[in-house]
C-alpha positions in Angstrom: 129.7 109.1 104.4 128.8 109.8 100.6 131.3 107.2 99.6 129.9 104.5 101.8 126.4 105.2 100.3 127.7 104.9 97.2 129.4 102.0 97.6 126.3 100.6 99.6 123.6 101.7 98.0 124.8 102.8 94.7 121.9 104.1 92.2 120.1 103.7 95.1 121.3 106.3 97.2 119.4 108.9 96.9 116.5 107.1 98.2 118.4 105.8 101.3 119.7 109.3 101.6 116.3 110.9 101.8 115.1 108.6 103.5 117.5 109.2 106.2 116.8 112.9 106.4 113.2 112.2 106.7 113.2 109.5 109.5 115.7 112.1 111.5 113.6 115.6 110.6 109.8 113.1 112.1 111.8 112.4 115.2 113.1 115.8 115.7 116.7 115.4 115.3 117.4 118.7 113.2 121.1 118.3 113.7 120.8 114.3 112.5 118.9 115.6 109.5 121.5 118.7 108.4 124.2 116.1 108.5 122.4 113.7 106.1 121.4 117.1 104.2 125.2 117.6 103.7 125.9 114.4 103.0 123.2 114.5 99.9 125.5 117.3 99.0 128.4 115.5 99.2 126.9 112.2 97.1 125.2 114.5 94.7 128.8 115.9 93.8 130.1 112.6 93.9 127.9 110.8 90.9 127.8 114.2 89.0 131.9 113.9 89.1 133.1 110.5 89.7 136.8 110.2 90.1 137.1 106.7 90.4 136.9 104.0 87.7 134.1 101.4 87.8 
């Protein structure tokens, strides 16, 4: 999932991303919103270590 936001979104994902989290965590979908929290992980690691060539 971090991969397509990348690829999506690029230098923009961090705003889709949290944006995500907080349209999940207002309609009370915890769950939804841990996911999206993991996957902020994931594209945080992802554009601090970039493994492919742009």
């Amino acid at each position: 999932m971090a991969l397509w936001v990348e690829k999506h979104h690029g230098d923009a994902g961090h705003e889709f991303i949290a944006s995500k989290i907080d349209q999940l965590t207002r309609a009370g979908e915890q769950d939804g919103a841990k996911l999206w929290q993991d996957v902020a992980h994931r594209y945080e690691q992802l554009v601090e270590h970039p493994s492919h060539s742009s």
